[in-house]
N, C-alpha and C positions, 0 to 999 in steps of 0.2 A: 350757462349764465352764472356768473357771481353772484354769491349766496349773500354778499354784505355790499353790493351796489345797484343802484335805480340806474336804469339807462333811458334814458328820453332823446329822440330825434330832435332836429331843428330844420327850419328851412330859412337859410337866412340871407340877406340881402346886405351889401356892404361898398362902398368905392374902397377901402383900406386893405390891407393885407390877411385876410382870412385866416389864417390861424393866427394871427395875436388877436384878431374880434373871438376868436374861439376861448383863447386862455381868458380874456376878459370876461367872456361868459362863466366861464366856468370857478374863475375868480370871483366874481359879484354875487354867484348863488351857494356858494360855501362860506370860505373862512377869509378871503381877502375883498379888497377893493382894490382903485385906479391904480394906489400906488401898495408896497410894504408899507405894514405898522411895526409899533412897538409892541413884541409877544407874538408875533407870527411868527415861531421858531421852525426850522426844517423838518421838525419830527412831528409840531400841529400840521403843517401842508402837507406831510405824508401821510397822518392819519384824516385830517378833515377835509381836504380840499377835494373840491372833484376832478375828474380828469377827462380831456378832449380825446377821445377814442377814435377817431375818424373824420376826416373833411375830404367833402368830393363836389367838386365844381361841377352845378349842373347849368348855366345856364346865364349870360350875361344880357343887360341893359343900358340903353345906350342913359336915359334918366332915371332914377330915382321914382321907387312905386309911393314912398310914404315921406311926407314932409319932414324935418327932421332941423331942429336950432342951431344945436351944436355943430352940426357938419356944416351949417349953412357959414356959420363965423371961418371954418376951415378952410371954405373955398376948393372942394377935392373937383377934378375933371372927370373923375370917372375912370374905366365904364364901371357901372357897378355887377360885381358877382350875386349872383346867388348860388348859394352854396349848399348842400346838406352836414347839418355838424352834428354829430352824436357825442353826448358829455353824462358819465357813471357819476353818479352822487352815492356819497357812502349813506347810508341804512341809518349809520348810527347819528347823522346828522341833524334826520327826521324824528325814528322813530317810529310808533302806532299812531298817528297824527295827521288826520286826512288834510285839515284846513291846513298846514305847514307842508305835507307834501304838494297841496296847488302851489303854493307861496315860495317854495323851492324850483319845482317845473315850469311853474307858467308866473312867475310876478314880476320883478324889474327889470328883468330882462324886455319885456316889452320897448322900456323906458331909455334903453342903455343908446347913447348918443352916437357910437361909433354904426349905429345901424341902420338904414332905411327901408325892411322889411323883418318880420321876426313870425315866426310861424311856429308851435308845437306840435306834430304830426303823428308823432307818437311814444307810446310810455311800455316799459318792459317789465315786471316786477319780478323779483325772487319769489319759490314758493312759501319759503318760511315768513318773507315780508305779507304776502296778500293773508298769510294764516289767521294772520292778527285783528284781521279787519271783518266786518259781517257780512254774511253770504246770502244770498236769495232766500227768502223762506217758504215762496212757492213757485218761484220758478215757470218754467214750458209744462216740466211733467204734472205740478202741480195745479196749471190753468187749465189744462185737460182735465183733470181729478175734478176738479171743483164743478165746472162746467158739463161736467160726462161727455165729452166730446173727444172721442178716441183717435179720429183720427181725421186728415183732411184741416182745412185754416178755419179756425175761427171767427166767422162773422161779425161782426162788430157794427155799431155804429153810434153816433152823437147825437147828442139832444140839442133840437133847435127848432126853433129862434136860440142864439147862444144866450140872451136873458132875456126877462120880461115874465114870462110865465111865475104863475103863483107854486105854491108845493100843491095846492091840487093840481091845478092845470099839468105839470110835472108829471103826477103820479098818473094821470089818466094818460099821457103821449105814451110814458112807461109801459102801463100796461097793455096801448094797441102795440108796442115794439115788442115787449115779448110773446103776444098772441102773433107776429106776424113770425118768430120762431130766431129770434137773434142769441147768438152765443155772449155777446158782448155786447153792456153799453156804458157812455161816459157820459161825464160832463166836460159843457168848454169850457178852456183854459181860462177865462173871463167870468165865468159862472163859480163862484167860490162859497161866500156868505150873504149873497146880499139882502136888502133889504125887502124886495117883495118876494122873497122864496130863503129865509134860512135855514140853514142846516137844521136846525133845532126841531124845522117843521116838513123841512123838503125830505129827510129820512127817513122820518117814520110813516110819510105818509106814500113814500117812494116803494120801501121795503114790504109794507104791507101788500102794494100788489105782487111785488116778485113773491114772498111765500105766497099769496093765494093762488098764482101761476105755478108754482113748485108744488102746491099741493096739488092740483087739478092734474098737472102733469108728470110731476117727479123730476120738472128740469129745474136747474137753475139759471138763472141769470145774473151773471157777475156785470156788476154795474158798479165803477168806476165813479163814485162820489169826488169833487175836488174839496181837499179840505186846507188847501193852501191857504198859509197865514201866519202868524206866530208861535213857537214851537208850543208853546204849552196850549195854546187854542187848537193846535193839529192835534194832538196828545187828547183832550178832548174829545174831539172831532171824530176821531178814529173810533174813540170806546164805543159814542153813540152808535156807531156803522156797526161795529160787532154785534152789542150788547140786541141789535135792530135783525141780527141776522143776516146780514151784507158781509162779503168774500173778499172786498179791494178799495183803497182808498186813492187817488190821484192828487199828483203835488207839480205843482209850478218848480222845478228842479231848482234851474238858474235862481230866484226869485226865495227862496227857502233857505240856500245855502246848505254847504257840506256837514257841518253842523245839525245843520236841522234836521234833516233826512236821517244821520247815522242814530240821532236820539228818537225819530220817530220808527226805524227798523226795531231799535231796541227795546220800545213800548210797544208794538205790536204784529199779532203774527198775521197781519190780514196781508193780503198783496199790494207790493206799492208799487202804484204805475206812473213812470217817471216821464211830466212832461217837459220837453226841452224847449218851451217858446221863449225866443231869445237867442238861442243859439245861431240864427245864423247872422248877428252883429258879433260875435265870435270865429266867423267862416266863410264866410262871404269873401272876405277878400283873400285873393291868391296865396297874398304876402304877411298877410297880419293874424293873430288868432291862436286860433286850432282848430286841426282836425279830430276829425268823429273818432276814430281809433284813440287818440291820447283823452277826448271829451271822455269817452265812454268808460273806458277803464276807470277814472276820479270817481264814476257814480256807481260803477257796481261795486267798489269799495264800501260804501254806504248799503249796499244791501238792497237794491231797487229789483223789484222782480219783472216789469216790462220796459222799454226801452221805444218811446218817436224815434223813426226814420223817415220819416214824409214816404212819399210814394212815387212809383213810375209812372211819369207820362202823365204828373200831377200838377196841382195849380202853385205849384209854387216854385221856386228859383234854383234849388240843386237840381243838378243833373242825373240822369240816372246814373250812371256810372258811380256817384254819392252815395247812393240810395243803396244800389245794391253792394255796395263795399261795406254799407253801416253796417247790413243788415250779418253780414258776414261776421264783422266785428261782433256782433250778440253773438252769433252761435260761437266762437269761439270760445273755449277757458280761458282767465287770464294766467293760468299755469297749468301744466300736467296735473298737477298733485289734487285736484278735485276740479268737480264739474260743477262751474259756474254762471253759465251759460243763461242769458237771459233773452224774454221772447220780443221778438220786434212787433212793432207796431205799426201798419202802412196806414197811412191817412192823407188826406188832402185830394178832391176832384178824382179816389177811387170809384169804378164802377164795375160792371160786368167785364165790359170792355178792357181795361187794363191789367184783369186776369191771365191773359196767355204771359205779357211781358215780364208780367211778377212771376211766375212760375218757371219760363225760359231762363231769367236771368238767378234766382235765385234755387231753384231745385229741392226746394221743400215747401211743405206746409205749416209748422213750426210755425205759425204768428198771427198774428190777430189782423186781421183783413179788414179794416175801419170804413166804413162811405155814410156818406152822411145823404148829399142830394140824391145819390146811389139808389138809395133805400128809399127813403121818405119822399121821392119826387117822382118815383117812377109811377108811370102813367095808369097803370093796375093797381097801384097802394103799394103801403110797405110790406105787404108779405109776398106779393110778385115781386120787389124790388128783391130782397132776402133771397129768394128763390130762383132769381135770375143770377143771383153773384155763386149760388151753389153750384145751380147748374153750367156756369162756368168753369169752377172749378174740377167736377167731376169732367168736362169736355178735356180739358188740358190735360188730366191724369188721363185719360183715356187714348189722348193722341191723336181726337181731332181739334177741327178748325170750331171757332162758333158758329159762325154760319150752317156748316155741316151739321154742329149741335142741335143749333136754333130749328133746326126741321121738326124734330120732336120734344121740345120746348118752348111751349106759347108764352113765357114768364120772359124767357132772353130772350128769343124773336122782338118782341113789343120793345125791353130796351135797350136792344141795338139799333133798331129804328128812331127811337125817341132819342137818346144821347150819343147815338154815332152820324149825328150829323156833323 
């Protein structure tokens, strides 16, 4: 790869002739527009302009996926292409500039009239460009370290009612979740400051039982505080976590901005868990957006140490095939040149049950294993719920079935019974 160009995918949809919608792209997000200016000399577009490195027609339409004004005044017949266009943006265009690298990749391009689908799929960087930018501060190996949990997924799970509860009510569910033996717990994405449970009061009253539980037992429990909100309120928000003795704070990603995330990495070494609710009015559609690949790279620029990728065979609307591709995207570097690697998060309608699928399709343990109704609803309490997602776990590294498990497991027997209906 070029040492001084970004390379970012497209997936794009067009009735016009595909490479001039390409030079236009790649026009619009450098040094030119629609037409020549005055000062756009041959030697600025050899140095600033970016360049269309590839078009490959994958795939045509007989209509149009996304409404579109401009073409509508054109009157085109069609059919429309879509297309994959890969366009290198020079380095020095940018800069160390996370907010101007989205704004470069992903911004009017959306907008640009000649189109009626526009997708970013994905982003490539030099290693000397990602050098620039802040790297995990804790990391896979470090959510291990912190947690003592050597080896095998991380049990996780959320705090609910997602509100309503007081910061007692809070700290006593807390402390039946870590006597029922969880590696991990969060708050929802909904659950931030509010007013019957602040932060101010939900921390300390939160923290106090995980050290009494750390002393009683020597474990910790990293609990995922959401301190989304304005950057100097995050900035805040964070000290109290540390200062309280807490390992991880959780942020509304989309909702904080690039921005705000890279100044909240840079105030603190606690673990930032990056939620992405939002993302899929981002993904959802075929034709419009971006993909998890070009999404995720923008955020571990920012220096995020866990990464949402929903889950298999979950309540929500990606496919797995999504799921297990994000999940890939974490483990990879975004370059050779260091290990950057952040840990996935599976969540949404996990239980015992969609153990074997996460494990078949993904081939590690490497991640935090979230269940919410999982845990808290199974029919024995939450530390049979806990205990049924382990003994899961250990069936599938073993290389049986559940069932076959479930013979010498009364914790998984009960909830395959109870949620495999």
């Amino acid at each position: 790869m070029s040492s001084d160009r970004i390379f970012a995918r497209y997936l794009v949809e067009t009735p016009l002739d595909p490479a001039k919608v390409a030079e236009v792209m790649a026009g619009e997000q450098s040094c030119g527009t629609f037409t020549r200016v005055a000062g756009e000399t041959d030697d600025l577009r050899a140095r600033a302009r970016a360049t269309v490195e590839r078009i490959e027609t994958v795939a045509t339409a007989s209509t149009p996926s996304l409404p579109n004004a401009w073409l509508a005044r054109h009157a085109p017949s069609g059919p429309w292409r879509q297309v994959l266009v890969d366009v290198a943006y020079p380095v020095a265009n940018i800069g160390a500039n996370l907010s101007t690298l989205a704004a470069t990749v992903a911004g009017n391009l959306y907008d640009l009239g000649e189109v009626t689908g526009m997708r970013l799929e994905t982003l490539s960087l030099p290693a000397d460009y990602r050098a620039q930018f802040e790297l995990p501060q804790v990391g896979i190996a470090g959510t291990r370290r912190i947690t003592g949990v050597d080896q095998g997924a991380l049990v996780g799970t959320i705090i609910k009612p997602n509100v309503g509860f007081s910061a007692a009510q809070t700290a006593e569910l807390v402390a039946t979740l870590c006597a029922a033996g969880v590696d991990f717990i969060k708050d929802d994405e909904v659950c931030a400051n509010p007013v019957h449970a602040p932060l101010a009061e939900r921390v300390p009253a939160v923290m106090a039982v995980v050290r009494a539980h750390q002393e009683r037992t020597g474990k910790h429990v990293m609990v995922a505080f959401n301190i989304t909100d304005e950057t100097d309120a995050m900035k805040r928000h964070a000290d109290l976590v540390q200062r309280e003795g807490g390992s991880c704070v959780m942020a509304s990603i989309n909702w904080c901005g690039y921005s705000g995330m890279q100044t909240l990495r840079r105030h603190t070494p606690l673990a930032l868990h990056a939620h992405r609710n939002g993302f899929g009015a981002l993904s959802r559609h075929p034709m419009l957006g971006m993909g998890f690949q070009a999404y995720q790279t923008l955020w571990r620029l920012a220096g995020v140490d866990h990464m949402h990728v929903h889950g298999l065979q979950g309540k929500f609307a990606q496919a797995d095939a999504e799921v297990i591709s994000s999940a890939h995207d974490c483990y990879t570097p975004l370059t050779q040149a260091v290990d950057d690697r952040v840990m996935p998060a599976f969540s949404s309608g996990q239980w015992a049950g969609t153990v074997p699928a996460t494990w078949d399709a993904i081939g590690s343990d490497d991640l935090l294993f979230m269940s919410g109704g999982g845990i808290l609803a199974h029919p024995d309490g939450p530390a049979a719920g806990v205990t049924s997602i382990r003994q899961a776990w250990q069936a599938v590294r073993a290389g049986q079935t559940l069932a076959d498990y479930a013979r010498q497991a009364p914790e998984l027997a009960s909830a395959l019974k109870f949620f495999g209906k």
